[in-house]
N, C-alpha and C positions, 0 to 999 in steps of 0.2 A: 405075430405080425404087428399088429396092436405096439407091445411091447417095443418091440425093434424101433419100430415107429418114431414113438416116444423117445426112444433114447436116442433115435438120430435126429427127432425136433430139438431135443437141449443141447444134444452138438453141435446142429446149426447154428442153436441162439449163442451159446459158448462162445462159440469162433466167432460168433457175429460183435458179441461181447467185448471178445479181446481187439478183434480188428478196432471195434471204437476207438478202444482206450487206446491200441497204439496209435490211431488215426489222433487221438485227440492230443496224445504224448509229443507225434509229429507237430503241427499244430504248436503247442506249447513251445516246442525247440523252435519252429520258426520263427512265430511271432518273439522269444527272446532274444534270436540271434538278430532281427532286424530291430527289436529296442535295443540292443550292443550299440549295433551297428550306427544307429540312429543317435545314440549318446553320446558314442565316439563323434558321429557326424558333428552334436552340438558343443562336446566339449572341447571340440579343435576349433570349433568358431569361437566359443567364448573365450578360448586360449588365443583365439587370432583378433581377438575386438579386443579383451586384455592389452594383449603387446602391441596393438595398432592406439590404446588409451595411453599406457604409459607413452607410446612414442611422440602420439599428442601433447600429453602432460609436461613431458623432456620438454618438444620445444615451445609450449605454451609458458612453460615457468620461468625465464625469461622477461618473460613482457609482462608475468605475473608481479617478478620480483620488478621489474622497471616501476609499472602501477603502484605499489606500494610504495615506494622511495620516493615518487613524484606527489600521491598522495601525502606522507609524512614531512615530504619539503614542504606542501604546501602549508599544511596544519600548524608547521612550525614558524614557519613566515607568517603567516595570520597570528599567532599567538604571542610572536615578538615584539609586532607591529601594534598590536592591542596591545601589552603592555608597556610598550616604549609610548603611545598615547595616552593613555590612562596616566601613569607617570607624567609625563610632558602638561597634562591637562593639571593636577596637582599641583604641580611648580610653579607653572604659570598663574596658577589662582592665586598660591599663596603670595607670591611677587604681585600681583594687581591688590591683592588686600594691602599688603605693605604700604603701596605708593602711595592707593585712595586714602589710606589712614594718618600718612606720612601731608599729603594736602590738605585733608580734610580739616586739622589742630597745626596744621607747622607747625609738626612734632619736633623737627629737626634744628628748627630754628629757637625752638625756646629753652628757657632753663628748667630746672627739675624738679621745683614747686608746681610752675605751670603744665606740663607734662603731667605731674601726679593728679592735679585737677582734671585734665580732659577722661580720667575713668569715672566716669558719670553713674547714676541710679546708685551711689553709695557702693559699687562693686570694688572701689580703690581701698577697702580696707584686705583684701585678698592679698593685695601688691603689701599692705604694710606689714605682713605675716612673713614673706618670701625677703623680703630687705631686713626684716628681726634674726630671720636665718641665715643671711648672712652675714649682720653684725657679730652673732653669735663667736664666741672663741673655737666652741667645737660643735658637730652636728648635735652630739650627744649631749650638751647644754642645753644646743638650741631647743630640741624637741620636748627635754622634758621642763623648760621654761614654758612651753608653749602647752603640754598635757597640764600645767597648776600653773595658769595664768592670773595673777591679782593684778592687773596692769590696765585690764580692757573695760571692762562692767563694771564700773562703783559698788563695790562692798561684797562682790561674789569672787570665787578663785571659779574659773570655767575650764575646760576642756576643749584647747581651742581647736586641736585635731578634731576631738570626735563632733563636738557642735558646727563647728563651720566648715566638714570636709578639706582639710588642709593638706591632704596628699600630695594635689599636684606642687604647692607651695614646696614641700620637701624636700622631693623627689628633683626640681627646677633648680632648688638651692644648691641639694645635694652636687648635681650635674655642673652645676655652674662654676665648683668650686673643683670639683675633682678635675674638670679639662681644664682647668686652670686660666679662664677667659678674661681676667681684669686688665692685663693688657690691649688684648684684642676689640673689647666690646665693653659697653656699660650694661650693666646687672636691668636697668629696663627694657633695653631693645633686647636682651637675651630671653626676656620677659615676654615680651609681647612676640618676638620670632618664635618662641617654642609654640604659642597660641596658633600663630597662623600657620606656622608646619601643619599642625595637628587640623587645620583648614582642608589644608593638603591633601591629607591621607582621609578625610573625608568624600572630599571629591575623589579621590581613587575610589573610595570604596563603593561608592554610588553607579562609578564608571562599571567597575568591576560587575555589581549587582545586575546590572542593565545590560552586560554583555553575557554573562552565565544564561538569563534567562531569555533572549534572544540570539544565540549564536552568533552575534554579528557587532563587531566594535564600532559600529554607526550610531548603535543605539548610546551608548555609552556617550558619543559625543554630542549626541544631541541631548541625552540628560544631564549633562553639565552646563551644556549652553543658557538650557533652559532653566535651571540652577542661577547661576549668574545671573540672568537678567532678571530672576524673582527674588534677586538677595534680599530687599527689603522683609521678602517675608517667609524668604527658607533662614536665616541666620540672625541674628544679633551681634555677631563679633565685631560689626563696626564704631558702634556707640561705646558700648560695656565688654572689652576686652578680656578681664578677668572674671566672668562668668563661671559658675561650674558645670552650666549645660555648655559651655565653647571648648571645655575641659573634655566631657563624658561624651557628647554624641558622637564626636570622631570614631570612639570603639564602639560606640553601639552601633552606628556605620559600619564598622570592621564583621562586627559579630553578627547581622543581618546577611553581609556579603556571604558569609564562610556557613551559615544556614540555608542558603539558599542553592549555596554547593552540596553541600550536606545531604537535601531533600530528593537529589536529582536522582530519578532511578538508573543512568546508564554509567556509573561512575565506578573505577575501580576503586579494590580496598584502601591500595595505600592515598589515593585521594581522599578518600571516608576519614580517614584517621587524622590527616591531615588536617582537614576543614573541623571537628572533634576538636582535637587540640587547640586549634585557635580560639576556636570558639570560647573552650573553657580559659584561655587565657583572657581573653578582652571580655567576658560577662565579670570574671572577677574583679578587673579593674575599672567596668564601669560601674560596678555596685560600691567601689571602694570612694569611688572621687568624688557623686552625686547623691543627696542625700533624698532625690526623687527616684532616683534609677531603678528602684524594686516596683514601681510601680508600673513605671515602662516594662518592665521583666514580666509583669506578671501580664499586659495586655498581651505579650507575644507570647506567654506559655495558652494563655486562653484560647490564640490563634491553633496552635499545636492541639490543644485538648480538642475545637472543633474538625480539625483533622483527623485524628484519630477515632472519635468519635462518631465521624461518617465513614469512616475504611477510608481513606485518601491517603495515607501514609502507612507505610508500614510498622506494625508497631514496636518494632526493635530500634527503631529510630527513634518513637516516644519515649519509650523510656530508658533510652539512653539519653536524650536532654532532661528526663526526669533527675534523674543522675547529678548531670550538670548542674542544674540549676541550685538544689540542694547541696551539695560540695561548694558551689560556688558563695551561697547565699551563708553559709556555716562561716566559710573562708574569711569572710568579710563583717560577719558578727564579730567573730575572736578579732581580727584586724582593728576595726571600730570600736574598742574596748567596749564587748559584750553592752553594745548598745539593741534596748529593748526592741526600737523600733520596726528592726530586721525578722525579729521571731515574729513581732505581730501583724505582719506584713500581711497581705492577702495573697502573695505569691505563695508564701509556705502554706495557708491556708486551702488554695486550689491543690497543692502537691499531695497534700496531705489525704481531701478530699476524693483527689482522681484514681489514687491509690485505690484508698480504702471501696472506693466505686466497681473499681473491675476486679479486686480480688472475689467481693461477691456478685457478680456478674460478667462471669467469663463465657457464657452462651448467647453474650450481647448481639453476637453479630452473625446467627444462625437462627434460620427458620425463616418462613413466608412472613410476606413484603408488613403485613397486619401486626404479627406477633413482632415483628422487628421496631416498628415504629412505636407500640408499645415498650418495651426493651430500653428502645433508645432514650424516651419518654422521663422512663423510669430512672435511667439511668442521671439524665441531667437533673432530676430534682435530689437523687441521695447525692450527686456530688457539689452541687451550691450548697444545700441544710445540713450535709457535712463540713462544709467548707466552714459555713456561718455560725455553725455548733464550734468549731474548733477555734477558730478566731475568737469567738467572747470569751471562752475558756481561758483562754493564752492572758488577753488583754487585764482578765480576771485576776491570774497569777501574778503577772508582769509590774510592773508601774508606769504604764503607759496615760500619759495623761493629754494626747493629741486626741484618742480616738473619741471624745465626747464632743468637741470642738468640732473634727471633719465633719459630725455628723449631723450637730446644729447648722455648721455653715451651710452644708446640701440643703438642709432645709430650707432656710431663707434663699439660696441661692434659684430654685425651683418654686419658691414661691408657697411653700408649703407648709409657714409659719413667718413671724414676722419676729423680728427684736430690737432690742434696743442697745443692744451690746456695743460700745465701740469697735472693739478690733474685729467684730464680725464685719461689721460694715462699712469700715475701713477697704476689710479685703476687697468686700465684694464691690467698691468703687474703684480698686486697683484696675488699671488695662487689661491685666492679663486671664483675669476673672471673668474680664466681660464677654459677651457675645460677639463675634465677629462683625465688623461692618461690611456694608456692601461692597464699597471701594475694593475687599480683599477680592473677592470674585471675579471685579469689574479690572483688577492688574491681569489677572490669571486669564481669564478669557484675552484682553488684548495680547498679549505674551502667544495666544494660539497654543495653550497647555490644557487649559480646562477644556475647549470642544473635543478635542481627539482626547482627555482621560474620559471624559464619560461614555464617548465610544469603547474606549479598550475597556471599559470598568464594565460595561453593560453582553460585553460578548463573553468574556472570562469569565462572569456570574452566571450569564443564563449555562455557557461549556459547565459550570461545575454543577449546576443543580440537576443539570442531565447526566451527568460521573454518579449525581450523589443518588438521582433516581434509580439509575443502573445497579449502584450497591444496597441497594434495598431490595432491588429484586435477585440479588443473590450472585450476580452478576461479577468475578473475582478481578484481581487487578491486573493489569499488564505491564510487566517491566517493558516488552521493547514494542514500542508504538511509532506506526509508518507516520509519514511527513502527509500520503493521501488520508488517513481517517479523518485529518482535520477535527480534533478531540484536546481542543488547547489544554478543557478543563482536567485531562486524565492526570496533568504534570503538578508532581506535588510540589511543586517548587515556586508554581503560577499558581493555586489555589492554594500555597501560605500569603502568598501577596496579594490578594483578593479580600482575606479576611483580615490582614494586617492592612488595608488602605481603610478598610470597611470600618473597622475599630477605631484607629487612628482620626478617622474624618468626621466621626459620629462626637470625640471631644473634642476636635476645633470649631465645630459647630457651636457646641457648648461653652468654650472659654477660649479664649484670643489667643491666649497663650500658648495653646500646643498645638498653633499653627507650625509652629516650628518644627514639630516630631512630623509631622502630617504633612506637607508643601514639599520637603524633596524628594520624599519616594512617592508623590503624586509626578514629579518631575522624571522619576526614573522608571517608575511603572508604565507612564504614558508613553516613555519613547520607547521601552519594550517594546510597546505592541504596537504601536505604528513601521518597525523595523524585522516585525516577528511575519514570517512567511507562515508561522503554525496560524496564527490569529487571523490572517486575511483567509486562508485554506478553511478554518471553521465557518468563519461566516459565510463563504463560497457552497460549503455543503448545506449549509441548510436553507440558502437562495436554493439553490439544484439547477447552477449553469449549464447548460446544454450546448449554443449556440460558440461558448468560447473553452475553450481546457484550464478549469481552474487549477492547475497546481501551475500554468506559464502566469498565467495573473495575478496569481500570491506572490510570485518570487519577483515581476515585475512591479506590483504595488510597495511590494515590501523597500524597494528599492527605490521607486520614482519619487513618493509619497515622503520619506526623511529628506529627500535632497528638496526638494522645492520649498518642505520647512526650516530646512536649515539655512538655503539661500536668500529666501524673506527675513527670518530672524537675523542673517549676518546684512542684508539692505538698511535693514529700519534701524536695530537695535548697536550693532557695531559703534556706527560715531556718536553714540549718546555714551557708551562705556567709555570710550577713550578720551570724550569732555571730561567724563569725571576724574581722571589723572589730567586735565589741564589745569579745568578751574579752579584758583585758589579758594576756599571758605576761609572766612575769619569764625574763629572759636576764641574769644577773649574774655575774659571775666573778671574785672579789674577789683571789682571788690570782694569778692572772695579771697584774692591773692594778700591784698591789705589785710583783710582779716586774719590770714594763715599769718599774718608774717609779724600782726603785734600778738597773735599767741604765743607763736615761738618767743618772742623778744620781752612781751610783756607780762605774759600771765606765768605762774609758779608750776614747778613740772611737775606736782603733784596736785596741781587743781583739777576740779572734775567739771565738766560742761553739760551743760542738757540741752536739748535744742532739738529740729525734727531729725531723724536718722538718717535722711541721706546726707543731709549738714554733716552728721556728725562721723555717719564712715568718711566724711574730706576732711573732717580734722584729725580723724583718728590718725589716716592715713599716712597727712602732712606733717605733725605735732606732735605725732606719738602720745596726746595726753589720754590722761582716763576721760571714760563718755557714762551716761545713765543709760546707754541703747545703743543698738547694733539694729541696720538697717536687714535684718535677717529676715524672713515672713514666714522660714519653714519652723521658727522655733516660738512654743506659745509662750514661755516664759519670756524671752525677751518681747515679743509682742505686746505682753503684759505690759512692760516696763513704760513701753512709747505713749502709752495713754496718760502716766504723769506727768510727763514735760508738754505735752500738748496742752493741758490744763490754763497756760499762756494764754491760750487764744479764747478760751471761753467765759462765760458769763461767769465770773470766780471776783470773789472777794481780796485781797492784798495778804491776809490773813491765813485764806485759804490755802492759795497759791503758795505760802511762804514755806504751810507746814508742810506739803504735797515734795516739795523742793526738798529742803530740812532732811524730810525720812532719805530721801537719795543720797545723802552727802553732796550735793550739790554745790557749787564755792558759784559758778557762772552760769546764766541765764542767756542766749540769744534768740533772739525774735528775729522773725522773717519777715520784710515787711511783703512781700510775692503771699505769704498765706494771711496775714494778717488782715488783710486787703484784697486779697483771694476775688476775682472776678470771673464766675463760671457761671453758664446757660443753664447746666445742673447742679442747681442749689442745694439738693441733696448730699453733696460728694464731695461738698469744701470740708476740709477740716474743722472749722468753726462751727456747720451744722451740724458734724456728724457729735462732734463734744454735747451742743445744743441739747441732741436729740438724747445722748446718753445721760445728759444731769436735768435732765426734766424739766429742762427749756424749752420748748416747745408747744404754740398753742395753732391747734389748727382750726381757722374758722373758714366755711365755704368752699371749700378743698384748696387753702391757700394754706400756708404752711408760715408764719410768725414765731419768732425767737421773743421770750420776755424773761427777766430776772428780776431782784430790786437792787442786781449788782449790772453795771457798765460792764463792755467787753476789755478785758484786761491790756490786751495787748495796747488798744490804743489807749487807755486812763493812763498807763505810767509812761507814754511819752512825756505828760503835760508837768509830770515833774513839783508834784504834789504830795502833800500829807492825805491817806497815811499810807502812800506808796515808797513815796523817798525815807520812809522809817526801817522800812525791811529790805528795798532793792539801792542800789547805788549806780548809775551808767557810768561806764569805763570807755565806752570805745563806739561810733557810732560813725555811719554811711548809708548812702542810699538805700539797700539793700539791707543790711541789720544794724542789729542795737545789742548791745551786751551788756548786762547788767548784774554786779555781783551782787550775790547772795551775802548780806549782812551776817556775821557771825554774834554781836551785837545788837541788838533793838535798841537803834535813840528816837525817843518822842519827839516830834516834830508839829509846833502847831501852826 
């Protein structure tokens, strides 16, 4: 019973068993047949929201493609119109330079003597290089007459190519003869129009630069605007025509604009290549024309180093300008016939240096915010002590004989030694050495230039030191950045020009002179950002507007804020520009002309002359004769020279003077009577003190400063036309303005 029992309890459980499993098998089939069913259900919907999408898409694409074509009319009309302006803005400068310069000398109205006179600072020996070129029979005379010149320098054969940058003269001659212009035009006006072209395409590139970094061709025109009405102290092309900075900045212009394309993150390849190429074309030929331009080069690779440096650019773009700059600088050494200069430059020094930095230090730019800034640290001291190690090496090798000179001159220049040197302190009384005056601020401010740059300078600097925070703490870069983050500083394009104004403004501070590198893209920086809706949107974010929508304020700031500036500067400044194509100036100078015109007729065409250097680039120019000096500053050697013939004007014996002369080959003597007679508030910085000071004439009692010798000042003893001056000098030719007196070949006693 028992038994039985048992064996129909496991039957029960059995069947009880199975029934589960089938119950549980049922079950399983249903619940699959309803997820079937239920998948079917979803994938006829998704198959019906599919074909209900494309049918969307069908008629959506349409209006897609309409958008698109309306969009790229647009982009294209804006891009046509920008450079049909930027061009039109060019032409028109260069036509206003013409005219002012055509009033300013009635150039037009005078002869060709007088015409060569009005290239003033001694720059007219440039022009006499370019007129040797074309007298020349063939180019290939001309050039190598002018590589073994014995014509220019009393008793040297020079290199006039490599010494005085002569390219453009070549290049001007070349052109001039190959379009065959002697009909059409005289060889001067062909002269001076290729100068203001190249005005031209300055002003384009300026426009251009100011339009890349603000998306908007307003800016462009109000950096030109504001250009023009600061000529005085953006250019020199109107005084000294034949410059080689009126020459070189036009491509340095060029080669900023097509960098600053370069830098921009949202730019296709073949644009990249594009702005690449040009680049390396206009560095090589601004390295070619000016024999400052490595210097210039090297402030802007420093600007790139500090980019790089802080993660702000990517570095495939550093060192591909590494690249450039090196091919370029190489290009232009062999060009320059293997002049030393170029190797010893500080640019290949930096190249050199930045290299040799991140090969051992390629984990510069990884690890917390501490170790990074140690890194960073580290890094800028191996690439200056590398830089500085490599440079004395070089200068070591080389026969560089400037670098002992620059580096006396810093001294006394800062104050940080004193000397007695003439040509040191010659320079350093030059304008262009001095320290800015007030007045320059005091244009800039009324112009309404300086208040909005130091606005646009102070929001780009704080945007970038917040970029540079951010990549310290690890923070990576973004190629594509919204119009709302308001993050002006993330754009490398705006923080290269932040540290290129910052550089640049740090040496007009320091010397007068490179007001001119400094002043226009102070002019095209500021109208960026007064025209830039990024820049108004940055400073909107860190206000934290609430009450208004700053991205409608930016684009209406960006907009209201250029017009109002440009409508005041076309009120006030307009009929002040187009006076200056009224007014006639008189530029006359009656007695230099006399002078030029008994050399040509009187003096022998192998006589040599001494006199001050810019004297003597106007005779070089006029007269073609040999000189003792070349109004050059960047060359020590003939610097040297100028301190001889000055010797005129100082506390000098007849004796002295004679032999001083003598060693020159000297035949003529001219005295000035403007320095001889020299009337300046700073008595320092006449010529006659500064001789004073260097032959140890000089007695200072009380903090007053006395001149004594037991010789008379020369210039004026041999007017009076006495023994024993009339024994060694002889006067030939004399007027208000000079005296010329030959050099006796002869000694007669005279008592």
């Amino acid at each position: 019973m028992t038994e039985l029992r048992c064996r129909k309890t496991e039957t029960l459980n059995g069947s009880n068993e199975v029934d589960e499993v089938q119950d549980r098998r049922e079950e399983t089939e249903t619940n699959d047949a309803k997820n079937d069913s239920e998948d079917e259900t979803d994938e006829q919907q998704s198959n019906d929201e599919e074909i209900s999408n494309q049918e969307s898409e069908a008629s959506d694409e349409p209006e897609r493609k309409c958008r698109r074509k309306s969009t790229f009319v647009q982009r294209l009309v804006r891009g046509v119109f920008g450079c049909v302006a930027a061009v039109a803005c060019g032409v028109l400068y260069a036509a206003y330079l013409s005219a002012y310069h055509d009033r300013k000398f009635w150039f037009s109205a005078r002869q060709e003597l007088e015409r060569e006179i009005t290239f003033q600072a001694g720059s007219g020996m440039y022009y006499y290089y370019y007129k040797k070129m074309l007298a020349a029979p063939s180019f290939q005379r001309g050039f190598y007459e002018l590589t073994a010149d014995n014509r220019t320098v009393s008793g040297q054969t020079i290199n006039a190519v490599e010494r005085l940058s002569l390219y453009p003269e070549l290049l001007t001659s070349l052109t001039y003869k190959l379009l065959e212009c002697e009909d059409m035009v005289e060889p001067i006006y062909f002269y001076i129009g290729t100068v203001f072209g190249l005005q031209a395409v300055y002003v384009t590139a300026l426009f251009i630069s100011s339009w890349v970094l603000s998306r908007t061709w307003v800016a462009g025109m109000l950096a030109v605007a504001w250009y023009v009405i600061n000529r005085p102290d953006t250019t020199r092309v109107d005084d000294t025509v034949p410059l080689r900075e009126n020459w070189a900045l036009p491509y340095f212009s060029c080669q900023v604009a097509a960098l600053t394309g370069y830098l921009c993150n949202n730019i296709s390849s073949a644009t990249e290549t594009l702005c690449y190429l040009m680049m390396s074309a206009v560095t090589f030929i601004f390295l070619l024309v000016w024999e400052h331009s490595h210097y210039v080069i090297f402030i802007q690779a420093l600007c790139l180093f500090l980019l790089d440096s802080f993660d702000l650019v990517p570095p495939r773009k550093v060192a591909d300008m590494h690249k450039l700059y090196l091919t370029a600088l190489l290009s232009a050494y062999w060009c320059q016939f293997q002049n030393p200069a170029l190797l010893s430059s500080p640019l290949l020094s930096l190249l050199f240096g930045s290299v040799l930095a991140r090969y051992f230090q390629q984990n510069m730019k990884r690890g917390p915010v501490i170790a990074r800034i140690i890194k960073l640290f580290l890094h800028f001291y191996l690439v200056f002590t590398t830089s500085i190690t490599f440079n004395y090496l070089i200068k070591k090798l080389l026969p560089v004989t400037e670098s002992d000179f620059i580096l006396k001159f810093l001294e006394a220049k800062f104050g940080l030694n004193s000397t007695t040197d003439f040509v040191t302190n010659f320079l350093l009384c030059q304008d262009g050495f001095q320290r800015p005056g007030q007045d320059l601020f005091l244009r800039l401010t009324q112009a309404s230039v300086l208040p909005f740059y130091f606005l646009v300078l102070a929001v780009c600097l704080l945007s970038t030191l917040e970029i540079i925070y951010k990549r310290l703490r690890g923070q990576p870069m973004k190629d594509q950045l919204k119009f709302e983050d308001g993050r002006i500083g993330e754009h490398p394009e705006v923080t290269y020009h932040v540290f290129h104004t910052l550089l640049f403004g740090g040496l007009a501070l320091l010397f007068d002179g490179t007001k001119y590198l400094w002043t226009p893209y102070v002019c095209m920086f500021t109208a960026f950002g007064v025209c830039s809706p990024k820049l108004w949107m940055t400073l909107f974010k860190w206000v934290n507007l609430k009450s208004l929508d700053p991205v409608v304020l930016s684009l209406t700031l960006s907009t209201s804020v250029p017009t109002i500036i440009c409508f005041s500067l076309w009120r006030e400044y307009c009929p002040r520009v187009m006076s200056e194509l009224v007014d006639l100036q008189e530029f006359y100078d009656p007695d230099t002309v006399e002078l030029i015109n008994w050399i040509k007729t009187q003096a022998p065409i192998a006589a040599v002359f001494a006199g001050s250097p810019q004297l003597l680039g106007t005779v070089k120019l006029c007269s073609g004769s040999i000189v003792t000096s070349l109004p050059l500053y960047s060359d020590i050697s003939l610097l040297r020279r100028t301190e001889d013939p000055f010797q005129v004007y100082a506390m000098r014996s007849p004796e002295e003077v004679y032999k001083i002369l003598t060693s020159q080959k000297t035949n003529y003597v001219i005295i000035e009577e403007a320095i001889c007679n020299e009337l300046s508030l700073y008595r320092g910085c006449r010529i006659k003190d500064l001789l004073d000071i260097s032959n140890g004439h000089v007695v200072y009692d009380k903090g007053e400063m006395y001149s004594f010798s037991k010789h008379r000042r020369f210039c004026s003893e041999i007017k009076m036309n006495y023994s024993p001056y009339t024994n060694y000098f002889t006067r030939v030719f004399w007027n208000r303005s000079y005296h010329v007196y030959k050099v006796n070949s002869v000694i007669s006693f005279q008592y």
